[in-house]
C-alpha positions as CSV (number, residue, x, y, z in Angstrom):
1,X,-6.7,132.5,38.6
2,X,-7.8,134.8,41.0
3,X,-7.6,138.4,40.1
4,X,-4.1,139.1,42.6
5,X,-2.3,136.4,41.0
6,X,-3.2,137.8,37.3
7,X,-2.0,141.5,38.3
8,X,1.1,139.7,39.0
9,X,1.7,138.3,36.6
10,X,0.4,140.5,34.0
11,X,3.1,142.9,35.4
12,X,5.6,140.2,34.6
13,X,4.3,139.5,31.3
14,X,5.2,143.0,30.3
15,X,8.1,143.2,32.1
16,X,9.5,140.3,30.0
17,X,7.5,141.9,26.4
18,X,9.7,144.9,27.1
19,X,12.7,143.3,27.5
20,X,12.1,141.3,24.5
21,X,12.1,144.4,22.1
22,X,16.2,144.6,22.7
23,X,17.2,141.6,23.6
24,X,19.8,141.6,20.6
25,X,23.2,139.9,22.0
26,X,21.7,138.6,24.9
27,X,22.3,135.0,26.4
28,X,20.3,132.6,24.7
29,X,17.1,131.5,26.2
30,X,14.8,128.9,24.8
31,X,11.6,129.4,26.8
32,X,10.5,132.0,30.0
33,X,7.7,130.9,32.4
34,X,5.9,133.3,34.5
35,X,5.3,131.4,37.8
36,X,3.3,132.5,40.7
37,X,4.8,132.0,43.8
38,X,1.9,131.6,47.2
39,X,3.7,133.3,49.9
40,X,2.6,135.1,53.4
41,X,4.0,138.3,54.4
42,X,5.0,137.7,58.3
43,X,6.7,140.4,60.9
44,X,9.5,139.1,62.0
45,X,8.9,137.8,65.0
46,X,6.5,135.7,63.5
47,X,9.1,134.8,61.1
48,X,11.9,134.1,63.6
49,X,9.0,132.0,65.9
50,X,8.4,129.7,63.0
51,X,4.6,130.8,62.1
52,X,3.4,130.4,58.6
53,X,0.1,132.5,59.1
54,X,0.7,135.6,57.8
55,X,-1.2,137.9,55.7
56,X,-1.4,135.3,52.4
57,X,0.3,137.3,48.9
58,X,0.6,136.0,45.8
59,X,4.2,137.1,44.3
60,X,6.3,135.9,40.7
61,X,9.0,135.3,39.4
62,X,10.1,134.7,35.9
63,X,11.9,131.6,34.8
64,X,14.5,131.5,32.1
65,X,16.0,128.4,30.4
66,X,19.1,128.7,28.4
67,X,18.9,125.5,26.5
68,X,15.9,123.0,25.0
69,X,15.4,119.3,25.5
70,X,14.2,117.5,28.4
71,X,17.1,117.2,30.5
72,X,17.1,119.0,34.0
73,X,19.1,122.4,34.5
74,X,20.8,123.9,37.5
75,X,18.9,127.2,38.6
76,X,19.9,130.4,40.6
77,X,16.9,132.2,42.0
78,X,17.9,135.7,42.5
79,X,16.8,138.1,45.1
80,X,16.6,141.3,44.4
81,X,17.5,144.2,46.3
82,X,15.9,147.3,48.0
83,X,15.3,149.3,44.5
84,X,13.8,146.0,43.0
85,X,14.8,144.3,40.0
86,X,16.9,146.2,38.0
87,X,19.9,145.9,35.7
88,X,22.4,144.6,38.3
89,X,20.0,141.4,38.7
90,X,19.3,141.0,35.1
91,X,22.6,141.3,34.0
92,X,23.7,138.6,36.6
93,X,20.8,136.7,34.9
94,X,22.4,136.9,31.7
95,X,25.8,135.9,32.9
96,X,23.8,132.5,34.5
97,X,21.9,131.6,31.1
98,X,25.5,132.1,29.3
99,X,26.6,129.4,31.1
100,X,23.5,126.9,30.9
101,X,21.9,127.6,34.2
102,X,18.0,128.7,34.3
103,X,17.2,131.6,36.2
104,X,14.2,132.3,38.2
105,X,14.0,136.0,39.0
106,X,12.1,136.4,42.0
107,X,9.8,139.4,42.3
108,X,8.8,140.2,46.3
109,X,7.9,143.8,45.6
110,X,4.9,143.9,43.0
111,X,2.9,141.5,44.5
112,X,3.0,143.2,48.1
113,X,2.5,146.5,46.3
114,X,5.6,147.9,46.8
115,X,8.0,150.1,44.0
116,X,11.1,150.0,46.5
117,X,11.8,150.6,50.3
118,X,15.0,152.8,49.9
119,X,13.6,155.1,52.1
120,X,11.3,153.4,53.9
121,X,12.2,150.1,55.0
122,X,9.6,149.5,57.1
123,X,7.3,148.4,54.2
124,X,8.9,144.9,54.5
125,X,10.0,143.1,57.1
126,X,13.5,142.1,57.0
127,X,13.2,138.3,56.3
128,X,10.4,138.3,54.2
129,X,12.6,137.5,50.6
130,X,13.7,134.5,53.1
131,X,10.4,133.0,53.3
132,X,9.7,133.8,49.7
133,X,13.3,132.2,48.6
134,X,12.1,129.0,50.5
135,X,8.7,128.8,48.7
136,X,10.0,129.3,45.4
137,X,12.7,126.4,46.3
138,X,9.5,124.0,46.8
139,X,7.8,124.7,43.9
140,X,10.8,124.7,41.3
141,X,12.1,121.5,42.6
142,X,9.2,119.9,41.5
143,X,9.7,121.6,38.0
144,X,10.3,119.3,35.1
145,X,13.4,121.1,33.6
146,X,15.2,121.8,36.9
147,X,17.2,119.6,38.7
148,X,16.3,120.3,42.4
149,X,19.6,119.2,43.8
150,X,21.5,122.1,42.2
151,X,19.3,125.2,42.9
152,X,21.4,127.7,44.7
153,X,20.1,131.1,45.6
154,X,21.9,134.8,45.1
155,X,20.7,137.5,46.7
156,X,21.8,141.7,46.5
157,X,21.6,143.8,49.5
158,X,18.4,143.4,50.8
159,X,18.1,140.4,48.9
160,X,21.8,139.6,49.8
161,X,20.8,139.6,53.1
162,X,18.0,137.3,52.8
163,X,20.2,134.5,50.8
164,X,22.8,134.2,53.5
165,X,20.6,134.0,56.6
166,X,18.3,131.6,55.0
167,X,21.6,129.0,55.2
168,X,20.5,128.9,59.1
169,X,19.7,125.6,59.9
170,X,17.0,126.9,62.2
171,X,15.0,128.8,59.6
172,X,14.9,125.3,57.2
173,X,13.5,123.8,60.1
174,X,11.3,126.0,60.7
175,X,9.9,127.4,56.8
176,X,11.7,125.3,53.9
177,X,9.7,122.4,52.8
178,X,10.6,118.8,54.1
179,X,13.5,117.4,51.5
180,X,14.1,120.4,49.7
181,X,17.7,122.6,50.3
182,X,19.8,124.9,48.7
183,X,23.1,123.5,47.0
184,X,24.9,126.7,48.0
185,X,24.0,131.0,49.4
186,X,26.1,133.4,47.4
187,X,25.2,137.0,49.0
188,X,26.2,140.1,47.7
189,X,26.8,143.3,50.1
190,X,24.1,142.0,53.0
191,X,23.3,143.6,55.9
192,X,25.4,142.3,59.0
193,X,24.0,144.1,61.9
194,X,21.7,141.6,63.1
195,X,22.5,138.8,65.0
196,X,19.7,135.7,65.3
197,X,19.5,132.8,67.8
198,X,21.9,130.0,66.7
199,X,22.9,132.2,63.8
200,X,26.1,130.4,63.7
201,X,24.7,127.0,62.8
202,X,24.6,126.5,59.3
203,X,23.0,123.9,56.9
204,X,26.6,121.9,55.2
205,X,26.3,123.8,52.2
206,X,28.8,126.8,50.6
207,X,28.0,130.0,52.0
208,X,29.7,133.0,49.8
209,X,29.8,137.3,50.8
210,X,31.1,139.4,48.4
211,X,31.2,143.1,50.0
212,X,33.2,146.2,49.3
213,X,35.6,148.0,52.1
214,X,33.7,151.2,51.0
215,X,30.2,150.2,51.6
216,X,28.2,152.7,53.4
217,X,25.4,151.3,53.1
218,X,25.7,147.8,54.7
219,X,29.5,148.4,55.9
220,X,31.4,145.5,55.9
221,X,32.7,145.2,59.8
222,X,30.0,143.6,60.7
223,X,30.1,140.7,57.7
224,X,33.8,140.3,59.2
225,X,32.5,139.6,62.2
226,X,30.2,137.6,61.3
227,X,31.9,135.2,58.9
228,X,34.5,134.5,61.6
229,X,31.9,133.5,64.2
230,X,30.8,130.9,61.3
231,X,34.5,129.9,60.5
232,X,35.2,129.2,64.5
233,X,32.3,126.6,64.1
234,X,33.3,124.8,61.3
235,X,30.6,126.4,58.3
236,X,31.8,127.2,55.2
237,X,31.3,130.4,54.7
238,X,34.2,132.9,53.1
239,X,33.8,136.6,52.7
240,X,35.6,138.3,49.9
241,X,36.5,141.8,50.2
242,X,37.0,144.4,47.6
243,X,39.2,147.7,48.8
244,X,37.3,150.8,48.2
245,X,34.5,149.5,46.5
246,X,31.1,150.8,46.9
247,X,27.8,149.3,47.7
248,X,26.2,147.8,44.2
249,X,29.6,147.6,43.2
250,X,28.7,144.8,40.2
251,X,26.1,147.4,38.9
252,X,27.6,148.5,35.3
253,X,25.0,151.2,35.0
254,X,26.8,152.6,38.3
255,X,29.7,154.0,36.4
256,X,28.8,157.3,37.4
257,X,28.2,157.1,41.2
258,X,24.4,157.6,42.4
259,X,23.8,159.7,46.2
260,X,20.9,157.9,47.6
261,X,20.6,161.0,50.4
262,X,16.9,160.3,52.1
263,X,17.6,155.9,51.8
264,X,17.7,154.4,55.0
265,X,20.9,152.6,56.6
266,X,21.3,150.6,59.6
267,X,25.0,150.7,59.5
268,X,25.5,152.2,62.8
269,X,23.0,149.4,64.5
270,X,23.0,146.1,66.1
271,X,20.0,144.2,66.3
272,X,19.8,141.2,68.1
273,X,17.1,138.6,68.6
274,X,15.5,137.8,72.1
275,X,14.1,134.2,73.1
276,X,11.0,135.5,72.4
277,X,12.1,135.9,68.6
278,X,11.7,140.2,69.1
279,X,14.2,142.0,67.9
280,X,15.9,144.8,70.0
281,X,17.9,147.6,69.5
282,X,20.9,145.9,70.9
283,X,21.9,149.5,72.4
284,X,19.0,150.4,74.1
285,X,17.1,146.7,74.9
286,X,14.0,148.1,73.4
287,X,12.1,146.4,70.3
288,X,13.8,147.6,67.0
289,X,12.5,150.7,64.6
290,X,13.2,152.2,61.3
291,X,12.6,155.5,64.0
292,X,15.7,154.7,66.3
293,X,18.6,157.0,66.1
294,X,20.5,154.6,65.1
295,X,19.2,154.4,61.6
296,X,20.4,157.1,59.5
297,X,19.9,158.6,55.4
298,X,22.1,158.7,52.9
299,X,24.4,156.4,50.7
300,X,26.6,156.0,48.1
301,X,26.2,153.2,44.9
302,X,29.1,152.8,42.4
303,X,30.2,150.6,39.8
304,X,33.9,149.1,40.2
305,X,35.3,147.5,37.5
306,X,37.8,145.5,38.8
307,X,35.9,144.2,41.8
308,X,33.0,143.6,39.8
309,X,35.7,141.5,37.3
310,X,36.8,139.7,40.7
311,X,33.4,139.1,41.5
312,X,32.4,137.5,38.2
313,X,34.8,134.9,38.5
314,X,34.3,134.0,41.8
315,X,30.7,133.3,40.8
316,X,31.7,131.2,38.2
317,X,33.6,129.2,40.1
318,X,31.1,128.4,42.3
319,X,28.6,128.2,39.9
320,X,31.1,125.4,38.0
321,X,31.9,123.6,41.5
322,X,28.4,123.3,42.7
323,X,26.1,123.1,40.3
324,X,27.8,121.6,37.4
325,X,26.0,123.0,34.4
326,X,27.2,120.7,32.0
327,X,25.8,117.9,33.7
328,X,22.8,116.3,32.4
329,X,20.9,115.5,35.4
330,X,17.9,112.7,35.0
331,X,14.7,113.2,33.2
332,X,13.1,110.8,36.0
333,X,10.6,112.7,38.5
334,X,11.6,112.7,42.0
């Protein structure tokens, strides 16, 4: 193991000792596997023209599963947002494993170096966690606890944003592994504003936005918009709106609301892709930048208990419809 992949994991090792120490009342969980994950880090032009030659990073994730035996599990790999993993993800974890579906956690920040891009966003490009989400896919179909017809992915914000565009058809073509696919892309407050070449063709799986009227952050307008371009084609995608809730609305340790005044926000831009797979400033025709004037600072997070409530069943029942988690799926191998 070469000396990248054990700082990674190391990282995650102690992540997951920490946690350990008060996990009293937590879901049950019978064994945890740090996995590496080989990834690339692309721009995204490289990205959108269906390169897979990027700088090479080694990232991890941690997989949890709820229950022993030799039968295989559903799994939701989460995506985490722009502040990394934190409580919001974890506790959605929790709420999985309660239910008897593994986890896998997916870090994208600690292998790239990165503590967050609140206020820089530039760090990472935009579909990175895509690519990332479509490498884990490959490698945890193949696990021998996980039943790789009923992974589905979840993403938050940034992450959020990453789980419902990776539903293109376009980008499985060009970046998930041959036979492997997500049973379902539940995306939580995304970013809207850009709009991709045959954006509105979707793989035939559930595709599921839950965004708060409130958002400043990633406003929801533009997740309006988008959702009925994918309705008026026959996807299924639904957006579910929550009045006057905030961005990170699900986050419990957002009771108290938290200013965010110097993160970045694209909520004023549109940002569209050209044949050539650049991204432009759909305002001024000129290539995208975190420097444009349409990118602005500040934001507000807060908890909302009854959307987050809402949200938490919604889950479920997707969770329940799609990936069955009290099914026993085959022992056999693929």
């Amino acid at each position: 193991m070469n000396a990248a992949i054990t700082g990674v994991v190391a990282q995650l090792a102690l992540l997951f000792a920490l946690e350990c120490l008060s996990s009293a009342g937590l879901a049950q969980v019978v064994r945890t596997e740090v996995i590496p994950v080989p990834s690339v880090t692309m721009t995204d032009q490289e990205f959108l023209n269906g390169l897979e030659d990027g700088r090479p990073v080694t990232i991890a994730g941690e997989l949890r599963l709820p229950r022993a035996g030799v039968d295989r599990l559903p799994l939701v790999i989460l995506l985490h947002g722009s502040g990394g993993i934190g409580s919001s993800v974890t506790d959605w974890e929790q709420d999985l494993l309660a239910m008897g579906v593994a986890t896998f956690v997916l870090d994208s920040f600690s292998g790239r170096g990165i503590i967050n891009t609140n206020n820089d966003q530039a760090q990472l490009p935009r579909l990175a966690q895509a690519e990332d989400a479509f490498r884990a896919l490959a490698i945890l179909s193949k696990h021998p606890r996980i039943d790789p017809a009923r992974i589905m992915v979840m993403g938050f914000s940034r992450g959020g944003q990453n789980a419902l565009y990776a539903s293109l058809k376009r980008f499985h073509r060009l970046h998930a592994s041959p036979g492997t696919e997500f049973a379902a892309y539940v995306a939580f407050y995304p970013d809207c504003t850009y709009t991709y070449r045959e954006d509105d063709d979707l793989v035939a799986k559930p595709v599921r936005i839950f965004q708060g009227s409130a958002d400043n952050y990633n406003p929801i307008a533009p997740c309006r918009a988008y959702v009925e371009r994918l309705t008026a084609k026959g996807n299924d995608a639904q957006l579910t709106e929550y009045a006057r809730a905030n961005h990170v609305f699900d986050s419990v340790a957002l009771r108290q609301p938290v200013q965010l005044p110097q993160a970045q926000t694209t909520r004023n831009c549109r940002t569209i892709e050209q044949e050539n797979g650049l991204l432009v400033n759909a305002r001024t025709r000129e290539p995208f930048t975190y420097n444009d004037p349409c990118v602005e600072r500040g934001v507000t997070t807060a908890y909302d208990e009854q959307a987050a409530r809402e949200a938490k069943q919604a889950v479920h029942e997707i969770v329940v419809k799609v990936l069955k988690p009290s099914v026993a799926a085959s022992t056999a191998r693929p």
